[in-house]
C-alpha positions in Angstrom: 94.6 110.1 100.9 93.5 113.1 103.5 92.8 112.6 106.7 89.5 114.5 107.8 89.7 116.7 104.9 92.8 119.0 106.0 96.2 119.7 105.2 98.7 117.7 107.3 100.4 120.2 109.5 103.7 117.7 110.3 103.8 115.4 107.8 103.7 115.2 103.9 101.6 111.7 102.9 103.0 109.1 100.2 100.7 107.4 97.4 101.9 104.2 95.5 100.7 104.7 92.0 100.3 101.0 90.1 99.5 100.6 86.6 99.8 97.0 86.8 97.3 94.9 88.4 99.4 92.3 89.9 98.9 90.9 93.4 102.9 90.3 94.3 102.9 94.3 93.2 100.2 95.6 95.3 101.5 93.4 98.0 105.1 94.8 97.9 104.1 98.3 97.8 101.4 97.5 101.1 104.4 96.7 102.7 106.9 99.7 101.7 105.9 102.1 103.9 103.4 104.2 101.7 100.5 105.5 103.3 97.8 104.5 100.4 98.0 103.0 97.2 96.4 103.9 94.4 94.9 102.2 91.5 95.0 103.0 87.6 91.8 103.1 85.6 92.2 105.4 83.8 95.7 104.9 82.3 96.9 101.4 83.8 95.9 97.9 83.0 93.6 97.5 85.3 90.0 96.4 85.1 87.0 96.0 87.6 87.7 92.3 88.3 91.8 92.8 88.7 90.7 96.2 91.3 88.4 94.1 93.0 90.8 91.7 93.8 93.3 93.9 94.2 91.8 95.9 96.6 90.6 92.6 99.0 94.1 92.2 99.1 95.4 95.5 100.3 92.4 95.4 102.6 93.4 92.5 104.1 96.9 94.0 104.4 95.0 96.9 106.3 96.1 99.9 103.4 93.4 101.9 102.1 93.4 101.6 98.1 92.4 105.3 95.9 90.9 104.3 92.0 91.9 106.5 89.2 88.7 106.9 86.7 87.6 109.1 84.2 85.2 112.0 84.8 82.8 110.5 82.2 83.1 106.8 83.8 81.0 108.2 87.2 78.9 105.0 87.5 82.2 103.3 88.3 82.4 104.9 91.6 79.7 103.5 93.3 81.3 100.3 92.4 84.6 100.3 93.7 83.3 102.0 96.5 81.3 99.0 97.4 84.3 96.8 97.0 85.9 99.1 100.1 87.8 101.5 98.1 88.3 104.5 99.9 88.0 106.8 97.1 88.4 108.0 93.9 90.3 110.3 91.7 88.4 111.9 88.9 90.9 112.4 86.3 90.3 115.0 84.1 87.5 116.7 86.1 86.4 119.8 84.0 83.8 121.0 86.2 82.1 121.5 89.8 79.1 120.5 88.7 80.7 117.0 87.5 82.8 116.8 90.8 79.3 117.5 92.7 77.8 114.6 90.4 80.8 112.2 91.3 80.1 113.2 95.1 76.5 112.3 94.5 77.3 108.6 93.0 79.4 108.1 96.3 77.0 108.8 98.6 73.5 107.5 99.6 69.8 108.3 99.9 68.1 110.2 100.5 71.0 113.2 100.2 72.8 111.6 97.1 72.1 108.5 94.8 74.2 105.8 95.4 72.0 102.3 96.4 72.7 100.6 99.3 75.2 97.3 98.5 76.7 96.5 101.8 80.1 97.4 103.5 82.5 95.2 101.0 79.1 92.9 100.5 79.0 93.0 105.0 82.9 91.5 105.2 83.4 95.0 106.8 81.4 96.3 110.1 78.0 98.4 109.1 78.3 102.1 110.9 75.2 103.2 112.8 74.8 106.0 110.6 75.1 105.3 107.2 75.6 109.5 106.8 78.8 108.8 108.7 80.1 107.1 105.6 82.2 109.8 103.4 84.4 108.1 100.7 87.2 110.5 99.5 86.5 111.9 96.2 89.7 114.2 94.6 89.3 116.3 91.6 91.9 116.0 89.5 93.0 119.4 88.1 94.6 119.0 84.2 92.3 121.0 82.5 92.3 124.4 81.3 88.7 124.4 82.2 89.1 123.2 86.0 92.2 125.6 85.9 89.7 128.2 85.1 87.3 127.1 87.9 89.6 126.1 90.8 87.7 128.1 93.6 84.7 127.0 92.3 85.8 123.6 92.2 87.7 123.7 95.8 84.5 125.0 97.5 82.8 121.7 96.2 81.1 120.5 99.6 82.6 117.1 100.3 85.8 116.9 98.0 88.6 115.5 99.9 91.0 117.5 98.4 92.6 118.2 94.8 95.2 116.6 93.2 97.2 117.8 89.8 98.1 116.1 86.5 101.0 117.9 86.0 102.0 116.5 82.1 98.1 117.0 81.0 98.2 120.2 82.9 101.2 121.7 81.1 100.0 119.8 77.7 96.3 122.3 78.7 98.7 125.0 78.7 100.6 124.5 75.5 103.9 123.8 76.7 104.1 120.2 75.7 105.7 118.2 78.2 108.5 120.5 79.6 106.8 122.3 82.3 108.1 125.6 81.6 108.0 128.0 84.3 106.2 130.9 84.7 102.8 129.7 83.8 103.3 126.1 84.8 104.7 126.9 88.0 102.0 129.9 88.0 99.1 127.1 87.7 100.5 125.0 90.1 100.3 127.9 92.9 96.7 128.9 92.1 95.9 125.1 92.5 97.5 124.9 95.8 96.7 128.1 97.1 92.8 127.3 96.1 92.9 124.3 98.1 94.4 125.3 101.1 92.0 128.5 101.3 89.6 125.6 101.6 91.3 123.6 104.4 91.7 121.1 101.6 95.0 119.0 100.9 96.9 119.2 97.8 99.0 116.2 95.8 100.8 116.0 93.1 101.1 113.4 90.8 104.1 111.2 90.3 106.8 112.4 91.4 110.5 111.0 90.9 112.9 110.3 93.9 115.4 113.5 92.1 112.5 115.5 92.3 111.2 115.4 95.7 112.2 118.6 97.2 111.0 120.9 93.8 107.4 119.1 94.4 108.0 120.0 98.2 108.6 123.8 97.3 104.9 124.7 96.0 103.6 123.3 99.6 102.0 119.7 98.7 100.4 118.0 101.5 100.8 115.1 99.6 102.8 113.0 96.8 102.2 110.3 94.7 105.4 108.7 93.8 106.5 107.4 90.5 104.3 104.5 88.6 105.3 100.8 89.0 105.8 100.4 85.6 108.4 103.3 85.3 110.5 102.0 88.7 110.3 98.6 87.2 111.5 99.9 83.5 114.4 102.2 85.2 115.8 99.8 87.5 115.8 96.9 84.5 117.8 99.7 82.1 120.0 101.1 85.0 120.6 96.7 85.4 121.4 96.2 81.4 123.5 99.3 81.5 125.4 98.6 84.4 126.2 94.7 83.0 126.8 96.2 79.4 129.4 98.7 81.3 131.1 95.5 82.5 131.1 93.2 79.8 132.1 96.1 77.0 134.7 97.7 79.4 132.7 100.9 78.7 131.8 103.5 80.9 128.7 103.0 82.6 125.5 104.7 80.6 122.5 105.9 83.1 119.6 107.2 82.1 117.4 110.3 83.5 113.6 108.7 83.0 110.5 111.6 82.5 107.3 110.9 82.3 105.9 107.4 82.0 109.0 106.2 81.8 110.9 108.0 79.0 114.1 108.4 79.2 115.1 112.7 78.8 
């Protein structure tokens, strides 16, 4: 999550990235040193009462919580935003007219259309301006179409910033799940270089712990780190292996895990 809209100049930011909606989770990640966590509509198996709670807890543990939903699921936004989510990611945004419209559902009358409910229902402080208030809202780019439209997107008034899909990106662009340079790589720099022609910070979704400094390389502002679910799934096989290793007398067998976690 951005601060004020701009690139970081010093430091790259770190997003948890949970797909399940358990408290002890959301609790150990508040606590691991990322700088937001972020919750999975769209893909994880979450719903509005689990994010609800979920984020009163990370509230109360005083780190900001971003929800993943679907570009055609806009009436959530309001919602979660009343809950004191900071903002939203709007997966497979195709447009800037449906980032403008996701924009408009997160802020009020009489410039945009969201109805008044109360800052997390008046547990948090009112501002004196309610113009003041300015949830982050982040395109997410995985489309051929929003590939197509990145300026257009990036001069959105308002966006926070853009953040990429990189396995539905290359899926748009018809290399499967490999992310086979020069066109991925290609599509990755028109992305950045759109955002930061806009002052806006750029993040990548989820990167693994080997593959840190190739993220780093195409000038991220931020990164969201692997999913929950996959750390959880690759520690519990690098575990089986390791005890298998020992009780067979075998050499030990570690896995490389992809996407979602997929072992390569």
């Amino acid at each position: 999550m951005s601060d004020g809209g701009k690139p970081a100049a010093s430091r790259v930011r770190l997003g948890a990235w949970l797909a399940m909606p358990e408290p002890l989770v959301v609790e150990a990640a508040a606590k691991s040193g990322y700088d937001w966590i972020g919750f999975d509509l769209q893909h994880g198996a979450w719903d509005l009462g689990t994010a609800f709670r979920g984020i009163q807890l990370a509230d109360a543990l005083g780190k900001p919580v971003i929800v993943r939903i679907h570009e055609e699921e806009l009436p959530l936004i309001p919602r979660v935003l009343d809950h004191g989510a900071s903002g939203v990611v709007l997966a497979m945004a195709s447009s800037a007219e449906t980032v403008a419209a996701a924009l408009e559902h997160a802020r009020y009358q009489p410039g945009a259309t969201r109805s008044y409910g109360g800052q997390r229902y008046g547990l948090r402080p009112e501002p004196a301006n309610l113009d003041e208030l300015r949830p982050h809202i982040y395109p997410m780019i995985e489309m051929r179409q929003a590939l197509a439209a990145i300026r257009e997107i990036a001069a959105v008034p308002g966006i926070a910033g853009l953040h990429i899909g990189p396995t539905d990106l290359s899926l748009a662009l018809g290399l499967g799940m490999k992310r086979t340079p020069p066109d991925y790589d290609n599509a990755i720099k028109a992305i950045v270089a759109a955002g930061h022609e806009r002052g806006l910070p750029v993040t990548m979704h989820a990167v693994h712990r080997d593959t840190v400094a190739e993220a780093l390389k195409f000038g991220f502002d931020e990164l969201v780190l692997t999913t929950d679910i996959e750390l959880l799934r690759a520690a519990m096989h690098d575990l089986v292996a390791n005890a298998r290793s020992v009780i067979d007398g075998t050499p030990r067998a570690v896995a490389a895990f992809g996407a979602y976690g997929r072992p390569t």
